[in-house]
C-alpha positions in Angstrom: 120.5 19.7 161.1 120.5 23.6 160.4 122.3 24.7 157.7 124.0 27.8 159.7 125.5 25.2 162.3 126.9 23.6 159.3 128.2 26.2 158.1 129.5 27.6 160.9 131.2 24.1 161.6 133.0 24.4 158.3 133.6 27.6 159.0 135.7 26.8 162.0 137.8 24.1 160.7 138.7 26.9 157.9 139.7 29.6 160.0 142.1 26.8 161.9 143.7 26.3 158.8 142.2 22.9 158.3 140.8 23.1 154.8 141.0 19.5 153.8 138.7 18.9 157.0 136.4 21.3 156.1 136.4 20.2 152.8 135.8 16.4 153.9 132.8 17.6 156.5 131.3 19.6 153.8 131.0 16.4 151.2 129.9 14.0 153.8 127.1 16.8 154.5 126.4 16.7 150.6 126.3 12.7 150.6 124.3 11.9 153.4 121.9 14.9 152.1 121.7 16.8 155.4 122.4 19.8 153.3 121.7 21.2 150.3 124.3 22.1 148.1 124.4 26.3 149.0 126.6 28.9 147.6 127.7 30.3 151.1 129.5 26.3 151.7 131.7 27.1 149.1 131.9 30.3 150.0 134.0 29.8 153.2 136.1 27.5 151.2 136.9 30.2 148.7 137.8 32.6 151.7 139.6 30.0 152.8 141.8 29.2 150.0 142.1 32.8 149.2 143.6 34.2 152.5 145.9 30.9 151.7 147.2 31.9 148.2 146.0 28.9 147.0 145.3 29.2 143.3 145.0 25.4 142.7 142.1 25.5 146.0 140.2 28.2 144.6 140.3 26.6 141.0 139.2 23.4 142.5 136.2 25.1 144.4 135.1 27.0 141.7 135.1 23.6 139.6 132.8 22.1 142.3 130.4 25.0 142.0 130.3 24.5 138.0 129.7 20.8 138.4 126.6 21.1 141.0 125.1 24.2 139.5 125.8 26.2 142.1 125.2 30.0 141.4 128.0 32.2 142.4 126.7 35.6 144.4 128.4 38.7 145.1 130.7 37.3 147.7 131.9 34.3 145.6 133.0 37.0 143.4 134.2 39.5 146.1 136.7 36.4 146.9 137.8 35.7 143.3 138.5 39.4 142.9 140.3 39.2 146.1 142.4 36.4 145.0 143.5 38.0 141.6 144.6 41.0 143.6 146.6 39.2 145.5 148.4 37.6 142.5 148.8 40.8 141.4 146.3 40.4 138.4 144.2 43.5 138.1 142.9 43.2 134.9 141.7 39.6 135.9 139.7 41.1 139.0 138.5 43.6 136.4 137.0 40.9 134.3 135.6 39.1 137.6 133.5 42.2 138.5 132.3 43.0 134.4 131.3 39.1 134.6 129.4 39.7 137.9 127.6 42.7 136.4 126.9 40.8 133.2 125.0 38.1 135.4 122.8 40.6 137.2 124.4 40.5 140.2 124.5 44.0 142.2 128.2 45.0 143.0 128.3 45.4 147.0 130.4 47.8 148.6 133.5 45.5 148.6 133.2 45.0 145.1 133.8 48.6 144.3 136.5 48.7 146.4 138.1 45.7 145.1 137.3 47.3 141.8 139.1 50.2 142.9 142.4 48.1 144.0 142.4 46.3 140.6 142.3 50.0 138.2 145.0 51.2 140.6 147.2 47.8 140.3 147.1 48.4 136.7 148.3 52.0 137.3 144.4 53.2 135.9 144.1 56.3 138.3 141.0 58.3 136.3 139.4 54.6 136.0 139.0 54.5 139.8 138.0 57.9 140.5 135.4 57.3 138.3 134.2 54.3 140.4 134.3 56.6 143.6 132.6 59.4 142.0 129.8 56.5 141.2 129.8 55.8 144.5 129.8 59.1 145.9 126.7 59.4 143.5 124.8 56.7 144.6 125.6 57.4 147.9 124.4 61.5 148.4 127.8 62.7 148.0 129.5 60.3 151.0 132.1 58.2 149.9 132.3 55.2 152.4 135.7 54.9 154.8 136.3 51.5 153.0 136.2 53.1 149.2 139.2 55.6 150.9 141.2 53.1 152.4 141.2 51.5 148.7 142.3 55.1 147.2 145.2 55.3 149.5 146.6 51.9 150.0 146.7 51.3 145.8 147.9 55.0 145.2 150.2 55.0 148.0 152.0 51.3 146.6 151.8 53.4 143.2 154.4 55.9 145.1 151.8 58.6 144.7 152.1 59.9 148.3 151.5 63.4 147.8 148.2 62.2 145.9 147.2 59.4 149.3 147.6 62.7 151.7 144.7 64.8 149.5 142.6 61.6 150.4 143.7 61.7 154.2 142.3 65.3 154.4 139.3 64.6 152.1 138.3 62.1 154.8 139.0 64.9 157.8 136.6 67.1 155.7 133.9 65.0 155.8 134.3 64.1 159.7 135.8 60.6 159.4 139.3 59.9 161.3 141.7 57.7 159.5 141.8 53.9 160.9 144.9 51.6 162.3 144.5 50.4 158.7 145.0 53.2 156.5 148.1 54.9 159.2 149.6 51.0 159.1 149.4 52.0 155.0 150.9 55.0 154.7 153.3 54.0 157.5 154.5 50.7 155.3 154.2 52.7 151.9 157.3 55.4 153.3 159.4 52.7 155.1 159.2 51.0 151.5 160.8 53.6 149.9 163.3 54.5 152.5 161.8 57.6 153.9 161.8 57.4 158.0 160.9 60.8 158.2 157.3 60.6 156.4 156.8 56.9 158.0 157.4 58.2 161.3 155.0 61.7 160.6 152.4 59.3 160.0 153.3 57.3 163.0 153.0 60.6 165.3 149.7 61.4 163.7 148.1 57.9 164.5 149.7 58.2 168.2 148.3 62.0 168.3 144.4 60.7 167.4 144.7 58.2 169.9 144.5 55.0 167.1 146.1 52.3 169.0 148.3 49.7 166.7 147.2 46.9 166.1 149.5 43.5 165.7 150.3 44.3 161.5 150.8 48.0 162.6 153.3 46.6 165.2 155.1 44.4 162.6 155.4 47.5 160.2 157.2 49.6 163.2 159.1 46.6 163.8 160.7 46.3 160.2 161.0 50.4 160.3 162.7 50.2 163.4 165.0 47.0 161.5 165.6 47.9 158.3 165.9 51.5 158.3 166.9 52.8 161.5 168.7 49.8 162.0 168.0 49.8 165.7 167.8 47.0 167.6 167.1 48.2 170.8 163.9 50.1 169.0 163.0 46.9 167.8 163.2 45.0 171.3 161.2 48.2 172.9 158.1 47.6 170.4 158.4 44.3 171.1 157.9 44.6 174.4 155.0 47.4 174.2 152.7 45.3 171.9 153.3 42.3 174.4 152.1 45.3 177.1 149.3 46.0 175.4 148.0 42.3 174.9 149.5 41.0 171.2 151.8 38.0 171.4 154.2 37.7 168.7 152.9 35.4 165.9 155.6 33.1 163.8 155.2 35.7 161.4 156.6 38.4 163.3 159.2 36.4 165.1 160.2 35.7 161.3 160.2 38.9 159.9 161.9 39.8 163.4 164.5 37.7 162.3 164.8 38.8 158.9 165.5 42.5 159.5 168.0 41.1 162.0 170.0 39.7 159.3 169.4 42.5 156.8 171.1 45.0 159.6 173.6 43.0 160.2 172.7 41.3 163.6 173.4 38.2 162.5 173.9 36.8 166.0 171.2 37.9 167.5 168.9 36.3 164.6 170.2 32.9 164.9 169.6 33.4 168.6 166.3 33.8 168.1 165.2 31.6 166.0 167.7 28.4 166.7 166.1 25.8 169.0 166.6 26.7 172.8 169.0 24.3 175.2 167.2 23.3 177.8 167.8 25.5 180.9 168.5 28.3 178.4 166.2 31.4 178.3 164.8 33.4 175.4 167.4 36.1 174.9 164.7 38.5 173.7 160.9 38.9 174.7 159.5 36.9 172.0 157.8 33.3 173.2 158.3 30.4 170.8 156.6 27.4 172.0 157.8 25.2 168.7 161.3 25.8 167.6 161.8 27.0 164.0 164.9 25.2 162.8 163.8 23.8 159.5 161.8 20.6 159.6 160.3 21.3 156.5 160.8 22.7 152.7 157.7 25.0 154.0 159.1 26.2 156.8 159.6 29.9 156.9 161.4 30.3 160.0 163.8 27.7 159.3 164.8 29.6 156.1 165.3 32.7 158.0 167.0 30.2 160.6 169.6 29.3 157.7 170.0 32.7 156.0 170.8 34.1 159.5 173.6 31.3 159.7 174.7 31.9 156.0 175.8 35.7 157.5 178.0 34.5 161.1 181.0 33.6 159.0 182.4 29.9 157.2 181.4 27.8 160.3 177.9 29.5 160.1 177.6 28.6 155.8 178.7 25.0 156.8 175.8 24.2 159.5 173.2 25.6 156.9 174.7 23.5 154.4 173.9 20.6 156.8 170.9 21.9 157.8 169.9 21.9 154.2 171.3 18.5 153.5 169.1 17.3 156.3 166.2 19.0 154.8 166.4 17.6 152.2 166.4 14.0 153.3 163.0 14.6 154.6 161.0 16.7 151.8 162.1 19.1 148.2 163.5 22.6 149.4 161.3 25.5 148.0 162.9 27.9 146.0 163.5 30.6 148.8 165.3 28.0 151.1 167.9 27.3 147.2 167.6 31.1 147.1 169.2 31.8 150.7 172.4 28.9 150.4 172.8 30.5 146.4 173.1 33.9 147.8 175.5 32.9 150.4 177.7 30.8 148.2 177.7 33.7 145.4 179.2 36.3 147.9 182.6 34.8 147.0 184.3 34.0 143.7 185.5 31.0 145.2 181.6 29.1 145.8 180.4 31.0 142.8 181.2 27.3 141.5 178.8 25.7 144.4 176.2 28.2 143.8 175.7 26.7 140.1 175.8 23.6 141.5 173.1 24.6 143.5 171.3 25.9 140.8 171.7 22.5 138.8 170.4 20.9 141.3 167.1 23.3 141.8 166.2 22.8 138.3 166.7 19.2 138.3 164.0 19.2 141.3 161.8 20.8 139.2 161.7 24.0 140.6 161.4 27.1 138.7 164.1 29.9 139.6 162.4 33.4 140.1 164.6 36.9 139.4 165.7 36.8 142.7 167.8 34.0 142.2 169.4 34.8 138.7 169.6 38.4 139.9 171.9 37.0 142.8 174.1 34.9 140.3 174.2 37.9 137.7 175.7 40.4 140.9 178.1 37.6 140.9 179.2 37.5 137.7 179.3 41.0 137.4 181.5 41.4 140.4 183.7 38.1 139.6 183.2 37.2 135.6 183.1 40.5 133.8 180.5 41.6 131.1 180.6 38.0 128.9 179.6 35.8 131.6 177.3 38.0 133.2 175.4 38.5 129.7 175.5 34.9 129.6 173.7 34.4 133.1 171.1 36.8 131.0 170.4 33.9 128.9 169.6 32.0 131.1 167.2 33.9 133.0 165.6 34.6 129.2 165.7 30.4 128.4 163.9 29.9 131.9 161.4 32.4 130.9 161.6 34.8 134.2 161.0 38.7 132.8 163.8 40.6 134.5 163.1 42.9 137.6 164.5 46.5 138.0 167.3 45.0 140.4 167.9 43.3 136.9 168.3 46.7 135.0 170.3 47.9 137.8 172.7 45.6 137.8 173.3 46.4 134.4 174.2 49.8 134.9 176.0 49.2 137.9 178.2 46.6 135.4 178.5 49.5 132.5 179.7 52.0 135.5 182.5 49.9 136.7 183.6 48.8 133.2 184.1 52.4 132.3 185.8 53.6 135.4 188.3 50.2 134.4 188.3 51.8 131.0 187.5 48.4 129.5 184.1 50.1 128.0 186.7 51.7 124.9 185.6 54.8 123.1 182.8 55.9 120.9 183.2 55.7 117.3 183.4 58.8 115.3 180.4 58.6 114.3 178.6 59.6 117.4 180.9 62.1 118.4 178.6 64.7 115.5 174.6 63.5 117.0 174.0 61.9 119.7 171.1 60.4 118.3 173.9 58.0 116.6 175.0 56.6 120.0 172.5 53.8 121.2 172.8 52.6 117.1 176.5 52.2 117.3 176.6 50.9 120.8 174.3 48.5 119.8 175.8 47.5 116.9 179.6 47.3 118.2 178.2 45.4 121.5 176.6 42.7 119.3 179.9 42.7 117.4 182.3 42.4 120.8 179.8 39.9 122.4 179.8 38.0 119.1 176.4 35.6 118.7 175.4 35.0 122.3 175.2 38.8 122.7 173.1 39.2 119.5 170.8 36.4 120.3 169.5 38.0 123.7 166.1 38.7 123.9 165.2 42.8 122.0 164.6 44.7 125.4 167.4 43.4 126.8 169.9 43.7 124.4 168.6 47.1 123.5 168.5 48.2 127.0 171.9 46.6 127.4 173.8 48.7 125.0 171.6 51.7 126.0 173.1 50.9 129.6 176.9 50.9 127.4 176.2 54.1 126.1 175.1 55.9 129.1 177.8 55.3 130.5 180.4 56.2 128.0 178.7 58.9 126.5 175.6 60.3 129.0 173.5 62.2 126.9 169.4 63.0 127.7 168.3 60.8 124.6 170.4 58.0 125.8 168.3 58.3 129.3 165.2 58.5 127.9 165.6 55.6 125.9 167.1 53.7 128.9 163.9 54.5 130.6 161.7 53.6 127.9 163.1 49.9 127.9 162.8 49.3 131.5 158.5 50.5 131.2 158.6 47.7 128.0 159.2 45.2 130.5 156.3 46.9 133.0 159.1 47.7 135.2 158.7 50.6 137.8 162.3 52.5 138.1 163.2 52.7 141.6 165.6 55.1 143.6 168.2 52.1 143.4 168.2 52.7 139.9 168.7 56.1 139.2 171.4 56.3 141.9 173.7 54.0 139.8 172.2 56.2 136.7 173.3 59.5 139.0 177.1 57.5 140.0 177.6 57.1 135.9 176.3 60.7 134.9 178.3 62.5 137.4 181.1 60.3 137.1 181.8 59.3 140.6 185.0 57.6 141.0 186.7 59.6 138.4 189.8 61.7 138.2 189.3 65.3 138.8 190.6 65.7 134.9 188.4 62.8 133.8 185.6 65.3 135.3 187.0 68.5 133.7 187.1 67.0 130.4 183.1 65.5 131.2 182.0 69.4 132.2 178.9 70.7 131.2 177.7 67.8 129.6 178.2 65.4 133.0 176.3 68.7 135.1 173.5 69.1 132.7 173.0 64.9 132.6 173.2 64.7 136.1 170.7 67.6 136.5 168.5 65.7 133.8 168.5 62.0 136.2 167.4 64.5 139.0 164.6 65.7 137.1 163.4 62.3 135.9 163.6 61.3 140.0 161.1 64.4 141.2 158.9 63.5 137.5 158.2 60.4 139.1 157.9 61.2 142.9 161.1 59.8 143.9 162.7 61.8 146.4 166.6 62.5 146.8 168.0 60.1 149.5 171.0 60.6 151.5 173.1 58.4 148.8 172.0 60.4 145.9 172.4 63.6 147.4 176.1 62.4 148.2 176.3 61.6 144.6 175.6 65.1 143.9 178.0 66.7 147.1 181.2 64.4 145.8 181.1 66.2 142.4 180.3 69.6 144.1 176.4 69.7 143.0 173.4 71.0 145.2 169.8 71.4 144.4 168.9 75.0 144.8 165.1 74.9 143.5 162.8 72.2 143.2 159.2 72.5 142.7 157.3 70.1 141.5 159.0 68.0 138.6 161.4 70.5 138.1 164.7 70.7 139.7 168.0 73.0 139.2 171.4 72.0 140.2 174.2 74.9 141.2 178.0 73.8 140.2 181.0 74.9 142.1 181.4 77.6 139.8 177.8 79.1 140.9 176.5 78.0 137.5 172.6 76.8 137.7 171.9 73.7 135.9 167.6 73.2 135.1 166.2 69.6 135.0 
């Protein structure tokens, strides 16, 4: 039998999503010798398991290679790379391509670009310009439409827009038009952080060149249209236009349909969607479902979204996702997003903050490992419910389960140290810091480890020094103290976000606070607040519509910004620098 129809046999049960067949055809091929045992066989089961996420696959494949002498090739390697990417492990796709090079094997195109990904993942920006001027070398001075799309898409999930643009126009230099790919990029990398206006620039620029959207550029207007024009109607009218132009809906759309739905508050119309239909009843909106998602599964993703939508219509909702759940769980073990969804819901009041430990209890005793998204939920909680004690105590936890904390994490934090003071629970400074302020983060440390007594004292370093860091802030806002702050989030490779330094903005300008509370604060508060502006622009985080409130309720404006600098005028007329 040819080897290609084999191939292309496996090939096909892959794509379907059938690995274990493939898998099966491929050894009874080995057995009965009709084949040999060829690196492009495994090959297709590496993409395979790869577009899957399937660590455990690709380990297994890469064992069968090892134990029939099987020589990997470029694109064995271009699908390892690929898979460390996706895990988010640059440095392990890094070592992929030096072991590639190290076996003689000549990098291909995707190679370098994957190599180009990888640098950028690990925030390496002069490593992979070096690559493309390699490239560019090798190449007479053309760098290849594929080498740009990997410059843009890894700066532009760096937040280094400005930066992803110079590469746009580098590529209308040298007579190449941008692709559904890099627009659908740029598009997702704005909506990420909350700027419609640049998403939607780019949008008008890919509708001006005539580059028609393709089904992922359709699900990134979608969740722009969702999540931050919160516009359902938009929402329905793309809907309909990519079902115009030929792209039916897939479950994954319908899903993430669903989940802006509940994210905006259309809680309704989400369960509507995705709840089975009666029969006589039509679709209330233009997206076909021929298999209900209500959850049959601890897989299913729809049926998640299916309870988290319920979790949001009020008590009677909460209690048929608790029965949902209960019947889910009579069939198969819930994953952790499905725990995740009926914690959150339970957490929102102090009353089921009881039932969301419970919860809890009973995902650990399933053997399942809680993410940060689930103790960041419980430690909101706490902080909202318990007070500083309990919610360092959830901290614990989170360190005894071995999940790193997130910047949500760090926020939280703040956002705990912000509404102790304005409860004036926080106390006051101790004389000693009133003369340097480089005595404030040592004495907040110290007299938090002495008020939380031994639990406090036993936290993990970072977080106990970035807790009383968080203390001191806000009591006592000083630029050292925010430096320091900052410093202990990048231990824990943590990116700051604009979430973050609006709760660092609330505390410096002291929103919330008495006009005399703010007297007193004067200059000091101004030039702090002025200083958490500066650190935004220093690392390319614009000044959203909440911040710049932040700045209007204590009668601040920015007057000049260029660059990383920034200067804020007071009421008074008086310009602050950043």
């Amino acid at each position: 039998m040819d080897s290609r129809l084999c191939r292309a046999a496996i090939d096909l049960h892959a794509r379907a999503g059938e690995i274990a067949k493939a898998e099966r055809l491929l050894h009874a091929l080995l057995r009965a010798r009709i084949v040999d045992p060829h690196v492009s066989f495994y090959n297709v089961l590496l993409r395979a398991y790869v577009r899957a996420r399937d660590t455990d696959g690709v380990t297994k494949v890469v064992r069968w290679m090892r134990e029939r002498d099987v020589t990997a090739d470029a694109y064995t390697h271009v699908w390892i790379m690929q898979h460390c990417i996706k895990d988010g492990d640059g440095h392990g796709a890094i070592a992929v391509y030096d072991d590639a090079v190290r076996c003689g094997i000549t990098p291909v195109l995707r190679m370098r670009g994957l190599l180009v990904a990888a640098y950028l993942l690990e925030r390496n920006v002069a490593a992979a310009l070096a690559v493309c001027r390699t490239v560019v070398k090798e190449r007479d001075g053309n760098l290849p439409k594929p080498m740009y799309g990997a410059m843009i898409d890894g700066l532009s999930k760096m937040g280094l827009l400005d930066d992803a643009a110079e590469f746009i126009n580098a590529m209308r230099e040298s007579n190449m038009r941008p692709n559904v790919q890099i627009y659908t990029m740029l598009m997702h990398a704005h909506a990420r952080r909350g700027d419609l206006e640049g998403a939607r620039r780019w949008q008008v620029e890919m509708d001006a060149n005539g580059v028609a959207p393709d089904p992922h550029a359709y699900g990134v207007l979608i969740w722009i249209a969702l999540r931050l024009e919160r516009s359902y109607e938009t929402a329905v009218a793309i809907v309909a236009k990519m079902r115009a132009q030929g792209f039916a809906p897939t479950p994954h759309i319908i899903t993430m349909f669903a989940d802006g739905l509940c994210r905006s508050g259309f809680f309704k119309e989400a369960s509507a969607l995705l709840a089975p239909p009666r029969e006589g009843e039509k679709n209330p909106l233009p997206l076909s479902r021929k298999h209900p998602p209500a959850p049959t599964s601890s897989t299913d993703i729809g049926g998640t979204s299916y309870m988290h939508a319920l979790t949001h219509t009020g008590p009677q909702g909460i209690h048929e996702a608790c029965r949902l759940f209960r019947k889910l769980v009579t069939k198969s073990t819930p994953d952790v997003v499905t725990y995740t969804v009926l914690i959150d819901a339970m957490a929102r009041s102090a009353d089921t903050l009881h039932l969301a430990h419970e919860l809890y209890g009973d995902m650990r005793a399933a053997a399942i490992r809680p993410d940060a998204v689930v103790f960041n939920i419980l430690l909101a909680a706490h902080v909202r419910f318990r007070g500083v004690a309990s919610s360092l105590d959830v901290l614990h936890r989170m360190r005894d389960a071995g999940v790193m904390p997130t910047v949500h994490t760090f926020t939280i934090l703040v956002w705990m140290y912000v509404r102790e003071r304005r409860r004036g629970r926080l106390g006051t400074a101790p004389a000693s810091t009133t003369t340097t302020t480089m005595a404030v983060p040592t004495s907040a440390i110290a007299n938090d480890a002495a008020s939380e007594g031994n639990m406090y004292a036993d936290t993990d370093h970072h977080i106990r020094s970035f807790s009383a860091l968080a203390r001191a802030y806000a009591r006592k806002g000083d630029t050292l103290t925010l430096r320091r702050l900052l410093d202990e989030i990048s231990y824990q490779g943590v990116v700051p976000d604009a979430t973050l330094f609006y709760h660092l903005l609330v505390a410096s300008a002291g929103v919330g606070e008495s006009s005399s509370e703010r007297a007193a604060a004067g200059a000091s508060a101004a030039a702090m607040t002025a200083a958490v502006v500066a650190e935004m622009r220093l690392r390319g985080l614009r000044l959203d519509s909440r911040c710049r409130g932040v700045l209007a309720d204590v009668g601040l404006m920015v007057v000049n910004s260029r660059g990383d600098r920034v200067a804020l005028r007071d009421r008074n007329g008086k310009i602050w620098p950043g």
